[in-house]
VMD Tcl script that builds the backbone (N, CA, C; Angstrom):
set m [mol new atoms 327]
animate dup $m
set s [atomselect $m all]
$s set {name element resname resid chain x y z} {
  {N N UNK 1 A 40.570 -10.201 -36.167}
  {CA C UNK 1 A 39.215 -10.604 -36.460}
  {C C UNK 1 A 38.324 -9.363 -36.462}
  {N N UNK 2 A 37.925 -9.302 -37.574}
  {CA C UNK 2 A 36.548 -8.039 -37.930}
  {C C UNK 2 A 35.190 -8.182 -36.926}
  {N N UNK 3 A 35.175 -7.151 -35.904}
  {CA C UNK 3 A 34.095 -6.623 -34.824}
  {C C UNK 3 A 32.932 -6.796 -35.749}
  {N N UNK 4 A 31.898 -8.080 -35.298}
  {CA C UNK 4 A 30.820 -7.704 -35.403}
  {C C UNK 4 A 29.856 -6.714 -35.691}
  {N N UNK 5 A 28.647 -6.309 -36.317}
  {CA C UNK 5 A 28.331 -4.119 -36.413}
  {C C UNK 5 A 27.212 -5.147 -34.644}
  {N N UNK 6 A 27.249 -3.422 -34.104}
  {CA C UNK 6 A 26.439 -3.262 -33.136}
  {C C UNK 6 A 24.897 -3.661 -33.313}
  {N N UNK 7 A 23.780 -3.626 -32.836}
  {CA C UNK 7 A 22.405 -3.257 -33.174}
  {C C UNK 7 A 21.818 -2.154 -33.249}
  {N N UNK 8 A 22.643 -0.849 -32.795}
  {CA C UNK 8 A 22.606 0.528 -33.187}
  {C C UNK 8 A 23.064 0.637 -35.191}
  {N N UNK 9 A 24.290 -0.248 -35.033}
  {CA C UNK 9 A 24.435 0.133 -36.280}
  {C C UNK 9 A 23.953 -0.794 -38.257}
  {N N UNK 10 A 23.717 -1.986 -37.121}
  {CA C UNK 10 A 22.357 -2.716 -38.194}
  {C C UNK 10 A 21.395 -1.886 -38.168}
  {N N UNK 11 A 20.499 -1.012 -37.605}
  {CA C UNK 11 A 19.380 -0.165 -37.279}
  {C C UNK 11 A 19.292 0.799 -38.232}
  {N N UNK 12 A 20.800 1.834 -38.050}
  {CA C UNK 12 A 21.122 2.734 -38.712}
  {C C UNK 12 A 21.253 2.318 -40.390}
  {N N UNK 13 A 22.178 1.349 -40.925}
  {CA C UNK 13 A 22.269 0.671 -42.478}
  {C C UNK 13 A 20.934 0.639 -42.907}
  {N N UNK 14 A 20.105 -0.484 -41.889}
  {CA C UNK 14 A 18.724 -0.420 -42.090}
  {C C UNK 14 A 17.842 0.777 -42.422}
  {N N UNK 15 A 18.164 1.676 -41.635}
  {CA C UNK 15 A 17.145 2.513 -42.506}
  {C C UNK 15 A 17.725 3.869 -43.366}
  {N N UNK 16 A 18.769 3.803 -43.414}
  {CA C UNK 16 A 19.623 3.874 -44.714}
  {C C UNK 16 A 18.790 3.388 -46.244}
  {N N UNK 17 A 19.041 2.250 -45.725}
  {CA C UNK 17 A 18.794 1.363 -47.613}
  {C C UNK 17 A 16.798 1.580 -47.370}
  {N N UNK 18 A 16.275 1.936 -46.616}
  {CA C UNK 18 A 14.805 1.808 -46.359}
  {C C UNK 18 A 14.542 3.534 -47.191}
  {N N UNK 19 A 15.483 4.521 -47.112}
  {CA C UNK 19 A 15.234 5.790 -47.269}
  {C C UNK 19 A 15.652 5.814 -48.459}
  {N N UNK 20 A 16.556 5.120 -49.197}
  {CA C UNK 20 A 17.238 5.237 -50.730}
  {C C UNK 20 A 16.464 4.268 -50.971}
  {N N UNK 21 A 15.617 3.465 -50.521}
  {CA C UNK 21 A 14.727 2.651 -51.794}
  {C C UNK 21 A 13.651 3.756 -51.965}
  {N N UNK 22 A 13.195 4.375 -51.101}
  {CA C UNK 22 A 12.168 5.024 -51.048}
  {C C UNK 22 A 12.322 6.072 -52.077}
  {N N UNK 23 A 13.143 6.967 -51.871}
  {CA C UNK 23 A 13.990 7.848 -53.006}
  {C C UNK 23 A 14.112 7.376 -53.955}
  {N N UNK 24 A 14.636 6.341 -54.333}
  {CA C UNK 24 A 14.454 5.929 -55.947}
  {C C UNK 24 A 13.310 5.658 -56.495}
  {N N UNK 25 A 11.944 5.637 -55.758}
  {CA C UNK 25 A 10.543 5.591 -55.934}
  {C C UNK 25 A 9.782 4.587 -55.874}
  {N N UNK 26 A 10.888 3.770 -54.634}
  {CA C UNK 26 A 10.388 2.495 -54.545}
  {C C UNK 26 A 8.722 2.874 -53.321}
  {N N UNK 27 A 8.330 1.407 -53.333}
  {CA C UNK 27 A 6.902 1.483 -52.194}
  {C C UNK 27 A 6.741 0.468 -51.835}
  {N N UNK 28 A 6.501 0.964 -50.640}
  {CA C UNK 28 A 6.586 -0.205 -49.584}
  {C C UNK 28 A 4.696 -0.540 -49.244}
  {N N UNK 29 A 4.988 -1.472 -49.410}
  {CA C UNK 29 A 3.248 -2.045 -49.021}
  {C C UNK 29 A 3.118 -2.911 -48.044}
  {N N UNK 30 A 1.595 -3.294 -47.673}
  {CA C UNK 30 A 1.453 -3.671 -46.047}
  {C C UNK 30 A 2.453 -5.252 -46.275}
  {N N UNK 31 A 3.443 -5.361 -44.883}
  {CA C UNK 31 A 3.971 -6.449 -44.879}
  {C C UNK 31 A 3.301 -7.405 -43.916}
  {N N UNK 32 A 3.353 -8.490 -44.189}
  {CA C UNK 32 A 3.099 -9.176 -42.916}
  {C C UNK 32 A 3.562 -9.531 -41.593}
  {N N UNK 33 A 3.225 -9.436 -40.448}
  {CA C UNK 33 A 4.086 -9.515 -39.428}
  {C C UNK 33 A 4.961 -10.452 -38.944}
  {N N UNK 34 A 5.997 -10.740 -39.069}
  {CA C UNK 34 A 7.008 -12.026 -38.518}
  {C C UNK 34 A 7.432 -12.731 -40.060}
  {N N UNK 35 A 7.429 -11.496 -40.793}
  {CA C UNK 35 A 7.790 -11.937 -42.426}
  {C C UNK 35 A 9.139 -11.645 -42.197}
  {N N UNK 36 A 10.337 -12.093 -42.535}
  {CA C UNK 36 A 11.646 -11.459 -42.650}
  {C C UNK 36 A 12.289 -11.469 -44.043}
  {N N UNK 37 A 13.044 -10.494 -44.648}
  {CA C UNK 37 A 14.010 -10.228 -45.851}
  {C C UNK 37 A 15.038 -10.867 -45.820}
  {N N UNK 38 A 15.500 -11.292 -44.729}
  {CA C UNK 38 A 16.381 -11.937 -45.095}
  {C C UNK 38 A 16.477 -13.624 -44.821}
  {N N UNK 39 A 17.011 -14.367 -45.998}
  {CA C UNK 39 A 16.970 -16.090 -45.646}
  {C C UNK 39 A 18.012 -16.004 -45.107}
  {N N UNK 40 A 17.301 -17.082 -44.274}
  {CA C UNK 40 A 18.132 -17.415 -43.242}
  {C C UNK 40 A 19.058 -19.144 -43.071}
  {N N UNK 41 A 18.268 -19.548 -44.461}
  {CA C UNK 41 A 18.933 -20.531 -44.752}
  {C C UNK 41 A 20.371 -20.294 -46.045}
  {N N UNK 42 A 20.464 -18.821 -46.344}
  {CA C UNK 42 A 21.806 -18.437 -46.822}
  {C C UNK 42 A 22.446 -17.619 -45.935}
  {N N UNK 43 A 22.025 -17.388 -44.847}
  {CA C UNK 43 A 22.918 -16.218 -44.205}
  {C C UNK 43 A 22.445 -15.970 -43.002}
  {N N UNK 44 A 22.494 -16.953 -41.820}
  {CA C UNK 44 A 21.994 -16.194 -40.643}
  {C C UNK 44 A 22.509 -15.146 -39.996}
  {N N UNK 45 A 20.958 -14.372 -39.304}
  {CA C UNK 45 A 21.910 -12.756 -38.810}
  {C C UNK 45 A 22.875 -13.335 -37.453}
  {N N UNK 46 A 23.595 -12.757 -36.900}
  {CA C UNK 46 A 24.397 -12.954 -36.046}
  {C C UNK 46 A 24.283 -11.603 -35.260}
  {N N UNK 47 A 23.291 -12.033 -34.342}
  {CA C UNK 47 A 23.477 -10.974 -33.241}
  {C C UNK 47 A 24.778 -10.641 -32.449}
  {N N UNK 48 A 25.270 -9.670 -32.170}
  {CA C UNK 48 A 26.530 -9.372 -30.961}
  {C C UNK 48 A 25.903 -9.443 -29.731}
  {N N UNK 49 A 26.351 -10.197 -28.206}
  {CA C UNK 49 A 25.899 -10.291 -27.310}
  {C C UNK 49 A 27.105 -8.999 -26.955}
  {N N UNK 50 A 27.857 -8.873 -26.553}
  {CA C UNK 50 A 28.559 -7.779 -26.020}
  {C C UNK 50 A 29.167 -6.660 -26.966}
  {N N UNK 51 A 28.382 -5.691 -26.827}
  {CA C UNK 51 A 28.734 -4.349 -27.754}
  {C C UNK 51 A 28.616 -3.305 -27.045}
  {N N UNK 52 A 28.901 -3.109 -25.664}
  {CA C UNK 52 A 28.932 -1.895 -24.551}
  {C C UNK 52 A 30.272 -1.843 -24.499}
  {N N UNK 53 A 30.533 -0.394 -23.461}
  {CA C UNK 53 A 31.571 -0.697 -22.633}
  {C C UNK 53 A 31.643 -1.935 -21.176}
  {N N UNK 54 A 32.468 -2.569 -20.767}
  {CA C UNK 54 A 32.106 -3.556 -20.023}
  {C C UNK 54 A 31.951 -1.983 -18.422}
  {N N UNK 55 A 31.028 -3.097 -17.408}
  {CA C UNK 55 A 30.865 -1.640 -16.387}
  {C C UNK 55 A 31.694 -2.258 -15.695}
  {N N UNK 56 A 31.801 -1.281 -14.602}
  {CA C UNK 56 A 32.472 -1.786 -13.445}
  {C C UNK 56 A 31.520 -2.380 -12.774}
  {N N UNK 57 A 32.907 -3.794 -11.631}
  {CA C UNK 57 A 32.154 -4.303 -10.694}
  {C C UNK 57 A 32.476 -4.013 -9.494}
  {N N UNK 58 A 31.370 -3.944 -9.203}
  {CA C UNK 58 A 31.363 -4.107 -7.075}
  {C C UNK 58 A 31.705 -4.914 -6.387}
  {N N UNK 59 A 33.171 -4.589 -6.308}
  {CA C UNK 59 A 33.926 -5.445 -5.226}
  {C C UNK 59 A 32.924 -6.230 -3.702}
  {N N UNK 60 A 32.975 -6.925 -3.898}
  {CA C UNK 60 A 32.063 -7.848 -2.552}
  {C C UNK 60 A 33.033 -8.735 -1.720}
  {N N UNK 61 A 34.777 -8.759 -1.747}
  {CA C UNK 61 A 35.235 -9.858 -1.150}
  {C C UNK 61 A 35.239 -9.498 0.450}
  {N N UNK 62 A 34.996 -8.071 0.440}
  {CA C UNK 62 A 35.106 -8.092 2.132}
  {C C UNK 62 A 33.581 -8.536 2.325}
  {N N UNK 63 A 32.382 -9.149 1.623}
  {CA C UNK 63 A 30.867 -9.238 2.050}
  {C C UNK 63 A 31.630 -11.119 2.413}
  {N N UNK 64 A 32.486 -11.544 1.115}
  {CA C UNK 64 A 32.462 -12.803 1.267}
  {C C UNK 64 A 33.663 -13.324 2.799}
  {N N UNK 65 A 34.489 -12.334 2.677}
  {CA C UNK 65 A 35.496 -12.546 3.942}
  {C C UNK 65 A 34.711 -13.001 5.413}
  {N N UNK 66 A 33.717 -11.825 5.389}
  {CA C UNK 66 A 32.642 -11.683 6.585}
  {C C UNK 66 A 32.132 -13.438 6.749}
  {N N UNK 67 A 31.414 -13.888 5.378}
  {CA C UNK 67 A 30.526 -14.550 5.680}
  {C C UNK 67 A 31.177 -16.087 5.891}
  {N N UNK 68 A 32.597 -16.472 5.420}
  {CA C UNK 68 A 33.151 -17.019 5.738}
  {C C UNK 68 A 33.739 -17.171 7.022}
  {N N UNK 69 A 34.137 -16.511 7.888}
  {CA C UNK 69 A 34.446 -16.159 9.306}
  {C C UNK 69 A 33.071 -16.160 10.284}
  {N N UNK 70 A 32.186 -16.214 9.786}
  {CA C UNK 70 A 30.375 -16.613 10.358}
  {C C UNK 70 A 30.463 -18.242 10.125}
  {N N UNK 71 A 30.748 -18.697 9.206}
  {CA C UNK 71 A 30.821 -19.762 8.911}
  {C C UNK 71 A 31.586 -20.561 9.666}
  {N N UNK 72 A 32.836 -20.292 9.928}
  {CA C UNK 72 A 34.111 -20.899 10.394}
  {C C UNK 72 A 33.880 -21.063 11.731}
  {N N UNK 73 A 33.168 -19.636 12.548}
  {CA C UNK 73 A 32.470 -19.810 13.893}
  {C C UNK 73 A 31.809 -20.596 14.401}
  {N N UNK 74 A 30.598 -21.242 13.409}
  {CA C UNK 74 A 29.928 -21.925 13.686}
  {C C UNK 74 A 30.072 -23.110 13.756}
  {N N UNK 75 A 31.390 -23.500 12.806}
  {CA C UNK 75 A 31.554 -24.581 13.159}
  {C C UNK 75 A 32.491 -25.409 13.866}
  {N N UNK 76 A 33.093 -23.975 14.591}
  {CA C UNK 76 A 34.165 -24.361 15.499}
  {C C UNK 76 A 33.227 -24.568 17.439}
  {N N UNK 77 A 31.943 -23.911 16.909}
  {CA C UNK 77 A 31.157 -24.371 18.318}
  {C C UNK 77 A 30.782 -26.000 18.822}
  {N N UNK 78 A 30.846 -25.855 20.243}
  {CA C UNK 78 A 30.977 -27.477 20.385}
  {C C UNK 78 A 29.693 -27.410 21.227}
  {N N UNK 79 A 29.051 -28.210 20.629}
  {CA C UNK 79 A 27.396 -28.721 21.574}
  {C C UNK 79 A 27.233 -28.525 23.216}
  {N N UNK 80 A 26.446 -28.056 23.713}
  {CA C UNK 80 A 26.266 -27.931 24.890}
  {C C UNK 80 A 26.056 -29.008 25.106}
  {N N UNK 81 A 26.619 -29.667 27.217}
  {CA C UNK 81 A 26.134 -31.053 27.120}
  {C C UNK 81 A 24.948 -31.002 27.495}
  {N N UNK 82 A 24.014 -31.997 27.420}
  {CA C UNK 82 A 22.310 -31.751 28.450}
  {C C UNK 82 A 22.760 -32.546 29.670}
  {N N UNK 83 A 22.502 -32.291 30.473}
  {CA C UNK 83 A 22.514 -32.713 31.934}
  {C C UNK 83 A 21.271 -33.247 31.822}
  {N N UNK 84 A 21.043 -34.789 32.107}
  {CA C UNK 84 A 19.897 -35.511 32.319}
  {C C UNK 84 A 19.351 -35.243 33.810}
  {N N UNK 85 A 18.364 -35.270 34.154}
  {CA C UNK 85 A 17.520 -35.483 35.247}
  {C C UNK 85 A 17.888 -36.558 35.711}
  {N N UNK 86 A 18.355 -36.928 37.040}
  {CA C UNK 86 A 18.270 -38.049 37.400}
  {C C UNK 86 A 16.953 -39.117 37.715}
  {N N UNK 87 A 17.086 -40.224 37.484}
  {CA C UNK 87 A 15.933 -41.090 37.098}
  {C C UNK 87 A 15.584 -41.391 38.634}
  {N N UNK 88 A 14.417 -41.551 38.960}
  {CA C UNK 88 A 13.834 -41.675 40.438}
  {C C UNK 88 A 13.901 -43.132 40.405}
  {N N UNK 89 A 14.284 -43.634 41.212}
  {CA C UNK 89 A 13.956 -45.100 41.637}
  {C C UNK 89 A 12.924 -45.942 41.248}
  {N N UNK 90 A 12.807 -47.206 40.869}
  {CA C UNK 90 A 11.325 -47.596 40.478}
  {C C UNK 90 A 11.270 -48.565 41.566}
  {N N UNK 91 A 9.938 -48.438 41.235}
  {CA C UNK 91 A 9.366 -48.870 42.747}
  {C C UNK 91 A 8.697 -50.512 42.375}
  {N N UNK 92 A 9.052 -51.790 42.852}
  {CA C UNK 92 A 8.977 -53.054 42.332}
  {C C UNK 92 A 8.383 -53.645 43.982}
  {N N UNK 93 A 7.362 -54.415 43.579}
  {CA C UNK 93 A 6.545 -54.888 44.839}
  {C C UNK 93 A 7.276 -56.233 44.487}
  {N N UNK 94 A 7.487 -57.306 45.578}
  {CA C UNK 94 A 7.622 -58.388 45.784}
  {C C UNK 94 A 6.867 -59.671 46.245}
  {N N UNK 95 A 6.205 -60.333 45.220}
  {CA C UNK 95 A 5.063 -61.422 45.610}
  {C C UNK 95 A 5.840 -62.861 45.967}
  {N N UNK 96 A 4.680 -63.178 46.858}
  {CA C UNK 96 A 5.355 -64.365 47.298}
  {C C UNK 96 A 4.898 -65.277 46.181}
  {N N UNK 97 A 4.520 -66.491 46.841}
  {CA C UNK 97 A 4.069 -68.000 45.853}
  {C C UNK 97 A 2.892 -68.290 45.671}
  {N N UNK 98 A 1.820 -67.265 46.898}
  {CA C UNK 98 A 0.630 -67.526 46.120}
  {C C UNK 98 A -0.037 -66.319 45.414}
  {N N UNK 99 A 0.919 -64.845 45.491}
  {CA C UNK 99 A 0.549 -63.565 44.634}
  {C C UNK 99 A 0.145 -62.389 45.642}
  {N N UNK 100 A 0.531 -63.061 46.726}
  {CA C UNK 100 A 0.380 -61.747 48.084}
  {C C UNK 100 A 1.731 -61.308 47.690}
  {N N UNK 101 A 1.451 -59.836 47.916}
  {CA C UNK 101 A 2.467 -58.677 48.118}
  {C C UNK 101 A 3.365 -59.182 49.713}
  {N N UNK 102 A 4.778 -58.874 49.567}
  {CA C UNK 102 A 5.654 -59.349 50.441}
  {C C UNK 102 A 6.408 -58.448 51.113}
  {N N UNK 103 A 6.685 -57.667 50.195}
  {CA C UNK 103 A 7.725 -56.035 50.398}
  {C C UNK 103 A 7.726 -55.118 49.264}
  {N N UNK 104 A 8.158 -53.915 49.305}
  {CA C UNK 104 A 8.606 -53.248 48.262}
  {C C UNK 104 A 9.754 -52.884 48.333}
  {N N UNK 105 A 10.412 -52.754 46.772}
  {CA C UNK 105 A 11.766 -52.706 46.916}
  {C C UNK 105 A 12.001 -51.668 45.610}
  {N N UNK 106 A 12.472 -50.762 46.097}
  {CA C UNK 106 A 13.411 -49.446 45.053}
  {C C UNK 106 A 14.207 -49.432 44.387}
  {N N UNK 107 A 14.423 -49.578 43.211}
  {CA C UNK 107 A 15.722 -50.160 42.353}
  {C C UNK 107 A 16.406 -49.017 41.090}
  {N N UNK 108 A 17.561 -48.912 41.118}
  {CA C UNK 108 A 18.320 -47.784 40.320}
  {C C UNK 108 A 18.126 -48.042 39.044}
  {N N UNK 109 A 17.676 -47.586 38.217}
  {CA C UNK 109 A 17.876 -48.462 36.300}
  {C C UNK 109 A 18.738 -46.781 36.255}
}
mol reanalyze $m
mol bondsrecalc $m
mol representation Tube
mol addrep $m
């Protein structure tokens, strides 16, 4: 399969055929802006997304090793227990039958 041209080298053709029209005594007059030469309903341009050398990458698996083993820690931790306060006794008065107080009495909940 025939490589795409670069955008260096559409650039270059381009002003190629811009310098031999000119030379043959052609003239160029004011264009309008966002006018294009070429239809695009016979021929769309086809940009190349990758026309570099590819770069190198920066190895990161020892960043991801790390952060996995942070991870794994955390969730091998087991909850502290809370130690409740023990609850104080409540304190319950005892009425008799006509609403006089009788005793008090201390009870565990």
């Amino acid at each position: 399969m025939k490589k795409p041209p670069s955008k260096q080298e559409m650039r270059r053709h381009l002003e190629r055929q811009t310098r031999s029209y000119l030379k043959d005594g052609g003239e160029i007059r004011a264009v309008p802006q966002g006018v294009s030469a070429v239809d695009e309903a016979v021929s769309a341009i086809h940009t190349p997304i990758f026309t570099g050398k590819p770069q190198q990458r920066t190895p990161v698996n020892d960043v991801i090793d790390t952060l996995n083993r942070r991870r794994e820690a955390q969730l091998k931790r087991t909850p502290k227990t809370v130690q409740r306060a023990k609850t104080k006794p409540k304190k319950e008065i005892v009425y008799d039958d006509f609403g006089e107080p009788l005793r008090v009495v201390y009870r565990d909940e």
